[in-house]
C-alpha positions as CSV (number, residue, x, y, z in Angstrom):
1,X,-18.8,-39.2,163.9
2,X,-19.0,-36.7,166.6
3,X,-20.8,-37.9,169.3
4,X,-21.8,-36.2,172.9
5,X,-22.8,-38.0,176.1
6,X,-25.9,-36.2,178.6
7,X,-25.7,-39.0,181.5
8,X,-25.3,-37.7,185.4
9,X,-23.2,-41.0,186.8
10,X,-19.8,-40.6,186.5
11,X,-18.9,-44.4,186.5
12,X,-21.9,-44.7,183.9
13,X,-20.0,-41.4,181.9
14,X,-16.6,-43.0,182.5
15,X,-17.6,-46.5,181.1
16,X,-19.0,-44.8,177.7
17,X,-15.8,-42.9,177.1
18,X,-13.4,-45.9,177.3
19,X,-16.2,-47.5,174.9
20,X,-16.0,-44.5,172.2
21,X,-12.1,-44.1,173.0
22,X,-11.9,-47.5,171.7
23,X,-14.2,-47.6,169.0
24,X,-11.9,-45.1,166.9
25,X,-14.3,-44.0,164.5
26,X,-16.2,-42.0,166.8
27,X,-15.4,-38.1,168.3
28,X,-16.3,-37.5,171.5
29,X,-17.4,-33.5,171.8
30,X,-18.7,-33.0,175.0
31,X,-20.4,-34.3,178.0
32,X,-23.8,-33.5,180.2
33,X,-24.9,-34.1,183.5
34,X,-28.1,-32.6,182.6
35,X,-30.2,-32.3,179.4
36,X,-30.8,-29.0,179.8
37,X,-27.4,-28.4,179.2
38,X,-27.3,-30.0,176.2
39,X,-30.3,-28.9,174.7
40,X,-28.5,-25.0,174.7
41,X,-25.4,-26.7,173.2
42,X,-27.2,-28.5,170.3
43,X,-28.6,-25.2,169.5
44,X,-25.3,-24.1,168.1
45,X,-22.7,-27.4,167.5
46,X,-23.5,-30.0,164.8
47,X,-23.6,-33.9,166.3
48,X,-23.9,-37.0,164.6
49,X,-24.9,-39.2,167.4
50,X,-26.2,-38.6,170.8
51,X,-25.8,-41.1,174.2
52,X,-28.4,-40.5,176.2
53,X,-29.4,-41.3,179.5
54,X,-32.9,-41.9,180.6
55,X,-33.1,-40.6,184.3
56,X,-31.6,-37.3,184.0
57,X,-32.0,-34.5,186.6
58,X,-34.4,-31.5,186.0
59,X,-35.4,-33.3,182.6
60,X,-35.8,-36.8,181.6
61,X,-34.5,-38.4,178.5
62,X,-37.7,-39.4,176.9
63,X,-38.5,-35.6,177.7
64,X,-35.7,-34.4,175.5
65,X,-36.8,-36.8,173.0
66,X,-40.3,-35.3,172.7
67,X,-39.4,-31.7,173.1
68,X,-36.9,-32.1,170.4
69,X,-38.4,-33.7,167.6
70,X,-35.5,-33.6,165.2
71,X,-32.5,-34.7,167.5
72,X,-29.8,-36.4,165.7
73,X,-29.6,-40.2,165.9
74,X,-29.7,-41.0,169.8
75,X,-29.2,-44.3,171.4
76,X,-30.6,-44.5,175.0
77,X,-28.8,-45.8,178.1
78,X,-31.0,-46.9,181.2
79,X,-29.9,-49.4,184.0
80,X,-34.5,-49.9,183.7
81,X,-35.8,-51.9,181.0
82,X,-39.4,-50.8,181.4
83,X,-38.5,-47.7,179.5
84,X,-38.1,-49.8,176.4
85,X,-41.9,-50.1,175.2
86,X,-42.0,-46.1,175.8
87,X,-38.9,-45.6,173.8
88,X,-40.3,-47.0,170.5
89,X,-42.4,-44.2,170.0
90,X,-39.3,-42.3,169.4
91,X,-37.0,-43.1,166.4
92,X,-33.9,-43.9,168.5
93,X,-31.1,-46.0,167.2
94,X,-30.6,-48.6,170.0
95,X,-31.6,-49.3,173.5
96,X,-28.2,-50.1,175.8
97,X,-29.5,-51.8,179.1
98,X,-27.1,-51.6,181.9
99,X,-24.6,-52.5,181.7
100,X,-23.5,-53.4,178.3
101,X,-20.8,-55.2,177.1
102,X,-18.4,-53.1,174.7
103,X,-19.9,-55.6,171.6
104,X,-23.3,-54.2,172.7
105,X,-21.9,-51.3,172.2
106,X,-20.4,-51.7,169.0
107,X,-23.7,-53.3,167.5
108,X,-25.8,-50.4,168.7
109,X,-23.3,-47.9,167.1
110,X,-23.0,-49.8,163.8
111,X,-26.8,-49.5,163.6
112,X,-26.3,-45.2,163.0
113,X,-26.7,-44.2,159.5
114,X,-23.7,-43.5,157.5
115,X,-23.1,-39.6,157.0
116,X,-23.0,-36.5,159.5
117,X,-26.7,-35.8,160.4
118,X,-25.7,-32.0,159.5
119,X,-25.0,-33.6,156.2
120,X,-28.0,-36.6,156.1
121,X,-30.6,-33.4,157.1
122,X,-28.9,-30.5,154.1
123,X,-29.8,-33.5,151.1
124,X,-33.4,-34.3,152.9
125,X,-34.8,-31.5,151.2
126,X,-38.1,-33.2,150.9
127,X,-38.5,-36.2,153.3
128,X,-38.4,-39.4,151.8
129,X,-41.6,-41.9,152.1
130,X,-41.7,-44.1,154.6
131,X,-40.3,-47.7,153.1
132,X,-42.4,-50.1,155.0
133,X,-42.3,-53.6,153.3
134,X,-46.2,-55.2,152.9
135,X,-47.4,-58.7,152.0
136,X,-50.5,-60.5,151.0
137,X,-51.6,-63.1,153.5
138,X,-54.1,-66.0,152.6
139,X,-56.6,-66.0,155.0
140,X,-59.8,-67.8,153.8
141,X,-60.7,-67.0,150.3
142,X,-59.0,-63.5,150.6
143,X,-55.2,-61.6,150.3
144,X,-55.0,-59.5,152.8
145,X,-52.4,-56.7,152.8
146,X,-50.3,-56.3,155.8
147,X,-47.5,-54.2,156.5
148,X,-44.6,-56.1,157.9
149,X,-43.6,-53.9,160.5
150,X,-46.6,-54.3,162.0
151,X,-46.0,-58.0,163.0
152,X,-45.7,-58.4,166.3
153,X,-45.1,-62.8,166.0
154,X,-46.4,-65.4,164.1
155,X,-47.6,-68.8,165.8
156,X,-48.0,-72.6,164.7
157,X,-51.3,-74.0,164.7
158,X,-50.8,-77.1,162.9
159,X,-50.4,-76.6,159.1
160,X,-51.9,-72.8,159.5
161,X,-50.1,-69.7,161.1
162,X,-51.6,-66.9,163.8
163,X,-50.6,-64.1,162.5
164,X,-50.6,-61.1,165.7
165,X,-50.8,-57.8,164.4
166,X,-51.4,-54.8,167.4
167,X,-55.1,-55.1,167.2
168,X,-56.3,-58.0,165.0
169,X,-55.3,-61.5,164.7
170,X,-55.3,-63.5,160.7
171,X,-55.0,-66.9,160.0
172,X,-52.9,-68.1,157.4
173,X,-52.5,-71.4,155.3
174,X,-49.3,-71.0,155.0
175,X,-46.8,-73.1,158.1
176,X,-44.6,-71.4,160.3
177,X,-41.7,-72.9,157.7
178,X,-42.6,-70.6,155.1
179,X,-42.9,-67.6,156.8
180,X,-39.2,-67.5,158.1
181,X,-38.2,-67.6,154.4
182,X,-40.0,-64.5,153.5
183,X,-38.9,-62.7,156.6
184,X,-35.9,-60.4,157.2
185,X,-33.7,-62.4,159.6
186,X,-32.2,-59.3,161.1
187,X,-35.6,-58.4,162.2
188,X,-37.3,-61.8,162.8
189,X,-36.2,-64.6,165.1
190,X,-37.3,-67.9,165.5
191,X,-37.4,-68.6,169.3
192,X,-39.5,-72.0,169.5
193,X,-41.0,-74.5,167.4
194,X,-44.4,-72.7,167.7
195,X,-43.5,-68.8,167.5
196,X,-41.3,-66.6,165.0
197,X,-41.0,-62.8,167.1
198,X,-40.2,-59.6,165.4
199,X,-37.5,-58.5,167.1
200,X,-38.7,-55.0,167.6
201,X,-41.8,-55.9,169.6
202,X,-40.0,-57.0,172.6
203,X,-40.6,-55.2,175.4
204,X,-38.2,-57.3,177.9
205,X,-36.1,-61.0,178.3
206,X,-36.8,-62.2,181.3
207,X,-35.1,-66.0,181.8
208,X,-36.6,-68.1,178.8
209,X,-39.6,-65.5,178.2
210,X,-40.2,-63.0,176.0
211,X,-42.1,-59.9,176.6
212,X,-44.0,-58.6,174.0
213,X,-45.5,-55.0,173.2
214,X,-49.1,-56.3,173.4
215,X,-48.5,-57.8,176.4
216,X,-48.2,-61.6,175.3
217,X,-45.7,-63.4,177.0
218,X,-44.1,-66.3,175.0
219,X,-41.4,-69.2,175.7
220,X,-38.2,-69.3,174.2
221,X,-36.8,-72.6,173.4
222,X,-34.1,-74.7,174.7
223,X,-33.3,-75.3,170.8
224,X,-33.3,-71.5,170.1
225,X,-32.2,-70.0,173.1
226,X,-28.3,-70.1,172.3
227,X,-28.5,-68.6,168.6
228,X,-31.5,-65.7,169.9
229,X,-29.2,-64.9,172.6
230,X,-26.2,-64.1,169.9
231,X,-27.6,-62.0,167.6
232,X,-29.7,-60.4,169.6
233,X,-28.8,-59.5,173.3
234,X,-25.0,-59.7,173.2
């Protein structure tokens, strides 16, 4: 893949060439101090993957991201997590914090679709639909449809489940059990004994607590801690 970095530290610029030096698979093309500059060289060169900085001079990263709606597959780098919640608004591949181990790296990059973008956006004639998986909840006497996406974490109550979607809340028959079973684990994490979180939702980790994107903050478990840590913020 041919890859260019727009990021204005050198140590920070430095530290992602070794990385893509050593990842093998990926081209490095060019370098940025400055979106700006970039923005006149993706007018005219094909990339497959960009690594892109969040506090840029002249013009942020999230402003590149909204002035250039189709920007090939971009995975932000930030030494601030409080850009994360912002950044989900955009379809970016991965959000590196500062600093990142090489295996962060390597997760983030394994997470870019397959193909050059010049090649992914010639067969996208028509867009395809957007392949959200639903389900039907018990709540009551009624099914409810719910897109799974949408979940931001599921809590125990007994033998019954909260269900916390942005802006309602269901209750389920069902037990916490049941849900993990029905759940993709690459997306959905149990963290305690009372809460499964989609993955996607967090806004921060701070120490055993999770920040979530409607603002509920929720405990991680001694139990889980280890096995959330590993899959998810190495």
């Amino acid at each position: 893949m041919n890859c260019i970095i727009i990021e204005d530290q050198p140590p920070a610029q430095r530290i992602l060439k070794k990385y893509i030096e050593d990842m093998g698979s990926l081209q490095l093309k060019a370098t940025f101090t400055d979106a700006l500059q970039a923005m006149e060289y993706l007018k005219t060169e094909p990339v497959d993957l960009i690594f892109l900085d969040i506090h840029l001079p002249k013009m942020s990263g999230i402003d590149l991201l909204r002035s250039i709606p189709q920007l090939p597959p971009v995975i932000l780098t930030t030494a601030f997590p409080d850009y994360a919640l912002e950044s989900y608004e955009f379809d970016v591949v991965d959000y590196l914090l500062k600093p990142f181990s090489f295996q962060r790296f390597v997760k983030a990059v394994s997470k870019v679709p397959t193909g050059s973008h010049h090649e992914l956006k010639q067969e996208a004639t028509v867009p395809p639909p957007a392949m959200r998986q639903e389900l039907f909840i018990k709540s009551g006497y009624e099914h409810i449809r719910i897109l799974v996406d949408d979940i931001i974490y599921i809590k125990s109550d007994a033998d019954y489940s909260e269900i916390y979607l942005p802006h309602k809340k269901y209750l389920s028959a069902e037990p916490l059990r049941n849900w993990l079973e029905k759940l993709e684990s690459h997306q959905f994490a149990r963290v305690h004994k009372s809460y499964i979180i989609n993955t996607a939702k967090i806004v921060k980790v701070m120490g055993n607590q999770l920040y979530m994107i409607n603002e509920a903050i929720l405990p991680i478990g001694r139990a889980y801690k280890d096995d959330f840590s590993g899959r998810f913020l190495n």
